[in-house]
N, CA, C and O atoms as a DFTB+ gen file, in Angstrom:
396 C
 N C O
     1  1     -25.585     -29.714     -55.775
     2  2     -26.699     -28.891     -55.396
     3  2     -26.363     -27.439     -55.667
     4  3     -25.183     -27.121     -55.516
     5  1     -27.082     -26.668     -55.982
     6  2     -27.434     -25.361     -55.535
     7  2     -27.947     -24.377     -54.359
     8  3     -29.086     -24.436     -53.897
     9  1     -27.221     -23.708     -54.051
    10  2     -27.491     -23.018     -52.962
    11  2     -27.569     -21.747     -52.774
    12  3     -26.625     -21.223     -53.365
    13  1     -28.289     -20.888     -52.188
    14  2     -28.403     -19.389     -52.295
    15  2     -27.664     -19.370     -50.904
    16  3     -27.393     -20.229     -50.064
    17  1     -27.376     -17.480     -51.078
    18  2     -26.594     -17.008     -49.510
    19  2     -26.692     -17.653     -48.759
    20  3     -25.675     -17.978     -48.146
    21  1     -28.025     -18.220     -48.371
    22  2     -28.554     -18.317     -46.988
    23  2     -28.156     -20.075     -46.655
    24  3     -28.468     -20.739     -45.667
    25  1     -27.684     -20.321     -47.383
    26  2     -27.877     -22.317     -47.587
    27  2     -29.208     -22.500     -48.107
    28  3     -29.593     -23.607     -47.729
    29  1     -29.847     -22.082     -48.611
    30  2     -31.211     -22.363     -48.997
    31  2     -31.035     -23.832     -50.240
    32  3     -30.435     -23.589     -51.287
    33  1     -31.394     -24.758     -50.089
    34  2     -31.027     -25.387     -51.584
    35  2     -32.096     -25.316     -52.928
    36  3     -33.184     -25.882     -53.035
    37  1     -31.423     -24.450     -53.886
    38  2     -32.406     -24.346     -54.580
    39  2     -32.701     -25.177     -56.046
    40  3     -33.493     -25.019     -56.975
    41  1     -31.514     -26.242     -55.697
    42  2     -32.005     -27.043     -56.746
    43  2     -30.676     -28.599     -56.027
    44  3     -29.512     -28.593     -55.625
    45  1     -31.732     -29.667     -56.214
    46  2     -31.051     -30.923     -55.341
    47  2     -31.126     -32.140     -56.344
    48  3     -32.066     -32.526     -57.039
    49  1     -30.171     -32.499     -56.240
    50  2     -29.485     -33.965     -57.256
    51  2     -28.779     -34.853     -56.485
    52  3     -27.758     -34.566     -55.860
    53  1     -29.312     -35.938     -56.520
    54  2     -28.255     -37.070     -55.263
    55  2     -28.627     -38.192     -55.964
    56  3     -29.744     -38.075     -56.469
    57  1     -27.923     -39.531     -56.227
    58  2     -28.429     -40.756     -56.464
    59  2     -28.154     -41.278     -55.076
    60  3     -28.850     -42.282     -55.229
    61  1     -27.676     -41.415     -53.777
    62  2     -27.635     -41.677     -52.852
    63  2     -27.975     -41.266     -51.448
    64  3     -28.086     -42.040     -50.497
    65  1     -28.144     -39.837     -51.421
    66  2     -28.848     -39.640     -50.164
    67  2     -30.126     -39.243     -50.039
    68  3     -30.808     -39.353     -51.057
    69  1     -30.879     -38.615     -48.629
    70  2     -32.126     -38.099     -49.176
    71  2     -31.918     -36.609     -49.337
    72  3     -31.035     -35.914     -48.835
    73  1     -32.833     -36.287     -50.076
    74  2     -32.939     -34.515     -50.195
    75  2     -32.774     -33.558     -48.745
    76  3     -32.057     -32.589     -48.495
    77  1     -33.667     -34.223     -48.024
    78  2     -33.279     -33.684     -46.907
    79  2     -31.595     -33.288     -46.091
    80  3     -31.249     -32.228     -45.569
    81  1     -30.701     -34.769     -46.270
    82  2     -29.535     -34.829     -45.984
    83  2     -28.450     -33.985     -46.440
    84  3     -27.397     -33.683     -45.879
    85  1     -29.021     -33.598     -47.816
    86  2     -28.493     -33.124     -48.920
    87  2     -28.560     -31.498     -48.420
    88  3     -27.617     -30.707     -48.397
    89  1     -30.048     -31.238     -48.008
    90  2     -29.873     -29.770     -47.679
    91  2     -29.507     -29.396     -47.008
    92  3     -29.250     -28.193     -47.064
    93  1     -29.064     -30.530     -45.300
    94  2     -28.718     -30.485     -44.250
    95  2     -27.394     -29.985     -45.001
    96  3     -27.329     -28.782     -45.251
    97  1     -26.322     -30.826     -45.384
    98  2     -24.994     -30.205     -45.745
    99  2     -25.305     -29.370     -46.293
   100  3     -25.077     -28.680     -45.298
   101  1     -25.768     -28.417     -47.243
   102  2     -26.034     -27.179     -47.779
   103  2     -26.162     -26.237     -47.105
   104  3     -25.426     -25.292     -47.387
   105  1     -27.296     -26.035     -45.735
   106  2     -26.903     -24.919     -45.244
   107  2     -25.495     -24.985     -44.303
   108  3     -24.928     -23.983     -43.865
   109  1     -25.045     -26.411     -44.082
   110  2     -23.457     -26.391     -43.444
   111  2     -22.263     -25.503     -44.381
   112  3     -21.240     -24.956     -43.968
   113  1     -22.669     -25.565     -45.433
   114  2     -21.790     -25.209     -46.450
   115  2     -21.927     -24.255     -46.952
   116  3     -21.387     -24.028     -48.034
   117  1     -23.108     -22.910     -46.001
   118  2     -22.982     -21.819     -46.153
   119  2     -22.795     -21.086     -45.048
   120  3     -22.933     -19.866     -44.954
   121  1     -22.379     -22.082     -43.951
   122  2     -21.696     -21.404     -42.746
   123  2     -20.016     -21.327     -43.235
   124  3     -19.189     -20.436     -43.039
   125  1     -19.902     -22.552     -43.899
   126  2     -18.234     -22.200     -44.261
   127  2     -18.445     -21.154     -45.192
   128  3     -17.400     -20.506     -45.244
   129  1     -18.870     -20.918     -45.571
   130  2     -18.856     -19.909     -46.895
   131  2     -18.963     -18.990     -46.471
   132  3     -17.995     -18.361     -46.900
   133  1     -19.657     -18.205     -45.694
   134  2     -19.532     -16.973     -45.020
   135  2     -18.269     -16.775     -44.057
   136  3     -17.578     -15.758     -43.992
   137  1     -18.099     -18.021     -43.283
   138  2     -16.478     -17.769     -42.398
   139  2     -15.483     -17.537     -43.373
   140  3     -14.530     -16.801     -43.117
   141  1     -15.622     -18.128     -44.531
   142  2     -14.479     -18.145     -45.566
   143  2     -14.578     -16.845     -46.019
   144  3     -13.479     -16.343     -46.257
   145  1     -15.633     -16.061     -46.237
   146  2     -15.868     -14.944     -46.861
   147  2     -15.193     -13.671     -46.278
   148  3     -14.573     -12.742     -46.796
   149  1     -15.711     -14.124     -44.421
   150  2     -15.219     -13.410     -43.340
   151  2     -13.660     -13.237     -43.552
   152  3     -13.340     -12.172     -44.080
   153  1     -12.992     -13.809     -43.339
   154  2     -11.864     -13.847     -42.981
   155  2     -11.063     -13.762     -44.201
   156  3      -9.870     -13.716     -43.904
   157  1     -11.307     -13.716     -45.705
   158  2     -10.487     -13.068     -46.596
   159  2     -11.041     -11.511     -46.561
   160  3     -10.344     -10.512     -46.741
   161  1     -11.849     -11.528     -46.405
   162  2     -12.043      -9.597     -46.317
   163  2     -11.123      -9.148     -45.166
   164  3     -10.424      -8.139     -45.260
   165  1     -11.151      -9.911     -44.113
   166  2     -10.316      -8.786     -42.783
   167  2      -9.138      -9.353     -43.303
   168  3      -8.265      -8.667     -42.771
   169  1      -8.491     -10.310     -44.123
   170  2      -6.997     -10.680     -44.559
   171  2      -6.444      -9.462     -45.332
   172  3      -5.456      -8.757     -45.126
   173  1      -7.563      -9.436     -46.453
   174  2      -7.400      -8.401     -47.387
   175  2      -7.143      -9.506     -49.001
   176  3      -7.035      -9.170     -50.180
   177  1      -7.129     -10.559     -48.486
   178  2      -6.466     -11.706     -49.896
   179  2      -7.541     -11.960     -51.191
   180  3      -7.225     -12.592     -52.199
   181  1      -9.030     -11.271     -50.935
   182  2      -9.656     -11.210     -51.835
   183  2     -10.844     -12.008     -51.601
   184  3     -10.967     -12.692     -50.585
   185  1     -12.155     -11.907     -52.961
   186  2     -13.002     -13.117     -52.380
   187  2     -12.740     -14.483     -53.078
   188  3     -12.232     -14.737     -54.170
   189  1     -13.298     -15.359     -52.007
   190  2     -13.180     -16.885     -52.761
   191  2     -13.853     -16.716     -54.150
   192  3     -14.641     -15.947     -54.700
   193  1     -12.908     -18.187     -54.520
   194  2     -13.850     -18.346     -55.855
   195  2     -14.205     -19.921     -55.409
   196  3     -15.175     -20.462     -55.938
   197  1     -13.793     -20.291     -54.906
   198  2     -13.827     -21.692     -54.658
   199  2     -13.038     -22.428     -53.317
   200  3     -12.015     -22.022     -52.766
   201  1     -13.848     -23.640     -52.976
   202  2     -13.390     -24.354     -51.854
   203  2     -13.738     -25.694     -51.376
   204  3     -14.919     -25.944     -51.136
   205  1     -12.654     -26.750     -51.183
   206  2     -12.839     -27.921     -50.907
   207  2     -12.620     -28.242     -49.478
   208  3     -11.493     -28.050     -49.021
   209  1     -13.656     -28.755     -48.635
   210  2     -13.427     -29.966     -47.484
   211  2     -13.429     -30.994     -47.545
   212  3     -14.196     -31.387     -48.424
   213  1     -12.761     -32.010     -46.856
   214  2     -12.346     -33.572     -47.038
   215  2     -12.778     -34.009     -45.504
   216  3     -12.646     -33.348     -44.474
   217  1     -13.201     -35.012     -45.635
   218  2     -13.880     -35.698     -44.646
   219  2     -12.860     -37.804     -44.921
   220  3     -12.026     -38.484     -45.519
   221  1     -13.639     -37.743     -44.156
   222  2     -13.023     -39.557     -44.289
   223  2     -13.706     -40.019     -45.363
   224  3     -13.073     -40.744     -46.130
   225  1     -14.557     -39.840     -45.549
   226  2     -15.689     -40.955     -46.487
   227  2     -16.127     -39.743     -47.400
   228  3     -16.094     -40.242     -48.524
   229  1     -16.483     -38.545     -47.527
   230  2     -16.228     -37.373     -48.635
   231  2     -15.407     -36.570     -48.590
   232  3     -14.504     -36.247     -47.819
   233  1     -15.986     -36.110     -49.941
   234  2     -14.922     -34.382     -49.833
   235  2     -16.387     -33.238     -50.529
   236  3     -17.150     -33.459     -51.470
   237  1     -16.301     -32.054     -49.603
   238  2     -17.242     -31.407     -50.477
   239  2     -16.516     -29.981     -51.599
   240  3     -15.869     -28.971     -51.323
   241  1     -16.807     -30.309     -52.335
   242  2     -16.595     -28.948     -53.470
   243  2     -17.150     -28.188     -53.928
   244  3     -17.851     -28.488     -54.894
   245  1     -17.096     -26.579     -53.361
   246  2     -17.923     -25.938     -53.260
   247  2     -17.317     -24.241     -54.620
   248  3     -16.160     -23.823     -54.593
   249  1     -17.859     -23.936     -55.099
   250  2     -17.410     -23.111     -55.883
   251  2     -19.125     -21.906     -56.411
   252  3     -20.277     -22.138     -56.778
   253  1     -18.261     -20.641     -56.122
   254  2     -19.203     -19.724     -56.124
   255  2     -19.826     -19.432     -58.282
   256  3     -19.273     -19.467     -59.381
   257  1     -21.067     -19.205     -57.793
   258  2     -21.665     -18.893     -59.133
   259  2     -21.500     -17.517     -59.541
   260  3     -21.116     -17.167     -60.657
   261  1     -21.806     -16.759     -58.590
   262  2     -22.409     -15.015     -58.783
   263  2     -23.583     -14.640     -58.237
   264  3     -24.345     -15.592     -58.071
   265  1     -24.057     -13.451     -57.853
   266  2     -25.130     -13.049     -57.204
   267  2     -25.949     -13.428     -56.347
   268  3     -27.169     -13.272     -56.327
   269  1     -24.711     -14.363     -55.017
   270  2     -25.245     -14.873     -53.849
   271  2     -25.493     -16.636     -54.202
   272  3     -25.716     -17.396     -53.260
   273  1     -25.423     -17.168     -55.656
   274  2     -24.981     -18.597     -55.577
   275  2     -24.164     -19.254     -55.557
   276  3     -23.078     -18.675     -55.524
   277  1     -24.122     -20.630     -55.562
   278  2     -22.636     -21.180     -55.424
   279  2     -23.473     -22.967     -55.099
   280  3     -24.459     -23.438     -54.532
   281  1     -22.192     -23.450     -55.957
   282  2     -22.587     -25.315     -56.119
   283  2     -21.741     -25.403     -55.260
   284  3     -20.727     -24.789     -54.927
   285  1     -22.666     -26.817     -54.733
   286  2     -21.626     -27.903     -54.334
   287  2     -22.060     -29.216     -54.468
   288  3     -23.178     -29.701     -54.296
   289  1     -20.230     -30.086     -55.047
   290  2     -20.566     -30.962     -55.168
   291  2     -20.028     -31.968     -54.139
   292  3     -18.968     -31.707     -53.571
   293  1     -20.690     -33.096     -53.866
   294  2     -20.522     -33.781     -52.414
   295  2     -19.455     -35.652     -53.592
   296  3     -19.927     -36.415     -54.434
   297  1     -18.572     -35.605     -53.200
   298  2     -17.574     -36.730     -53.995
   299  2     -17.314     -37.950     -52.642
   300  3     -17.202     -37.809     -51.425
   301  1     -17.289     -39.089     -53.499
   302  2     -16.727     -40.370     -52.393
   303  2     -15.552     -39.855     -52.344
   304  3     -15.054     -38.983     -53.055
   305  1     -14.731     -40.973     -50.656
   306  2     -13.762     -40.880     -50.967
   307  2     -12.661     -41.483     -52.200
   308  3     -11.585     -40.978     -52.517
   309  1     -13.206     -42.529     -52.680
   310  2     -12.484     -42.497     -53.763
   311  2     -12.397     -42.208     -55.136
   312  3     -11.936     -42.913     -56.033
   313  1     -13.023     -40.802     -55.206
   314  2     -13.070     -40.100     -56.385
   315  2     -12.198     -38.854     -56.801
   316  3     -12.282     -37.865     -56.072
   317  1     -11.511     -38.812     -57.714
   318  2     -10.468     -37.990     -57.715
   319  2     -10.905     -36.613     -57.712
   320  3     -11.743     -36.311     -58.562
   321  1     -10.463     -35.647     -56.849
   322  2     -11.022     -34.473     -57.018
   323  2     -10.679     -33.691     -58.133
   324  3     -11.746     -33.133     -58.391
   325  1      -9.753     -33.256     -59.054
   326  2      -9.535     -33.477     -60.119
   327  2      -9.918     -33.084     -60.730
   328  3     -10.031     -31.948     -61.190
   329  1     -10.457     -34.683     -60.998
   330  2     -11.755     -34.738     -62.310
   331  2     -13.108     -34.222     -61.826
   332  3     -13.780     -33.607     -62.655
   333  1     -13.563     -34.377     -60.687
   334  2     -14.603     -33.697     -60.056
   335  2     -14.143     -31.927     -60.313
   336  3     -14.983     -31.295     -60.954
   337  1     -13.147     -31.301     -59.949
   338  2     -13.450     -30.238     -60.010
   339  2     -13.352     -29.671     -61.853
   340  3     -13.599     -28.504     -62.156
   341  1     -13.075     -30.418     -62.586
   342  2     -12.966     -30.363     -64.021
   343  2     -14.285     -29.866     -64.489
   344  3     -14.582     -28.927     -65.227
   345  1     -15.200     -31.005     -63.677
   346  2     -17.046     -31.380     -64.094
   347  2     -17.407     -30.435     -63.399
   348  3     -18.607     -30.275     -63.620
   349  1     -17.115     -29.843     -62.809
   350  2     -18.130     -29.118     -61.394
   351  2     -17.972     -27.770     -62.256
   352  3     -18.934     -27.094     -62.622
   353  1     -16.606     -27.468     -62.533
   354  2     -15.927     -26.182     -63.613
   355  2     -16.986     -26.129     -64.601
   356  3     -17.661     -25.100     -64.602
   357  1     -17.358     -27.336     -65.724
   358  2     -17.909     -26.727     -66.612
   359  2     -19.177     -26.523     -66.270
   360  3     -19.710     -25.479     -66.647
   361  1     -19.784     -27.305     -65.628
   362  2     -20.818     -27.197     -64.772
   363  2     -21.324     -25.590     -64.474
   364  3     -22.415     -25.138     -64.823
   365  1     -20.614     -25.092     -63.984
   366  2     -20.393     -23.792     -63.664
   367  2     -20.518     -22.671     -64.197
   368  3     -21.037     -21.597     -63.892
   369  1     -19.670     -23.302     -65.490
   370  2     -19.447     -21.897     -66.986
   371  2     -20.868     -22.169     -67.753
   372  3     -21.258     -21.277     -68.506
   373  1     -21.802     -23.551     -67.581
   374  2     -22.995     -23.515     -68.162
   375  2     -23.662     -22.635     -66.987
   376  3     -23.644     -21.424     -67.208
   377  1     -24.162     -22.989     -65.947
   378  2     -24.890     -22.363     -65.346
   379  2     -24.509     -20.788     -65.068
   380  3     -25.411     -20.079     -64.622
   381  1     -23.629     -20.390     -65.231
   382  2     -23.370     -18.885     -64.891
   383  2     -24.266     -18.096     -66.928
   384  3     -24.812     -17.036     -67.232
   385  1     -23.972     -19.187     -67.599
   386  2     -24.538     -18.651     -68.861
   387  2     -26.112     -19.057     -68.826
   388  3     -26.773     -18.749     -69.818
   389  1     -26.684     -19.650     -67.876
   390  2     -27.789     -19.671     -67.500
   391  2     -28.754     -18.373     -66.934
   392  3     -29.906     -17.994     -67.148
   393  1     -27.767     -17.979     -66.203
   394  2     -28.092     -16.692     -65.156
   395  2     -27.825     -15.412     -65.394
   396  3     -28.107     -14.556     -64.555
């Protein structure tokens, strides 16, 4: 998915959940994104470029676009993150040449 600052989802892809569910984690995943944001500014360590949570049954991978966007992609657990963050990467370098 796509997401603006706010968790807004502004563009949704799932073969398994509903859209709704989908946006539910989205704006979750722009509360981490702002705590994450928070707390490298008062560190001083810089801004994210990227960030993974792991759950039992997912992992989410979240990586910033530019100008307040940023994907994420939602992986089983048995999918290598990896290769997910390989796809999510180019993923990325298209859509930033989108924008």
């Amino acid at each position: 998915m796509i997401l603006d600052w706010e968790g807004e989802a502004v563009e949704v892809v799932s073969a398994h959940s509903s859209e709704d569910e989908i946006k539910l984690v989205g704006a979750y995943q722009a509360v981490f994104l702002d705590r994450l944001h928070k707390i490298c500014s008062m560190t001083e360590i810089g801004t994210p470029d990227r960030f993974e949570i792991h759950h039992q049954k997912v992992s989410f991978l979240n990586c910033v676009l530019g100008d307040g966007y940023y994907a994420v992609l939602l992986i089983g657990g048995n999918t290598h993150s990896s290769i997910a963050w390989k796809n999510l990467e180019r993923s990325r370098t298209l859509l930033r040449e989108e924008m």
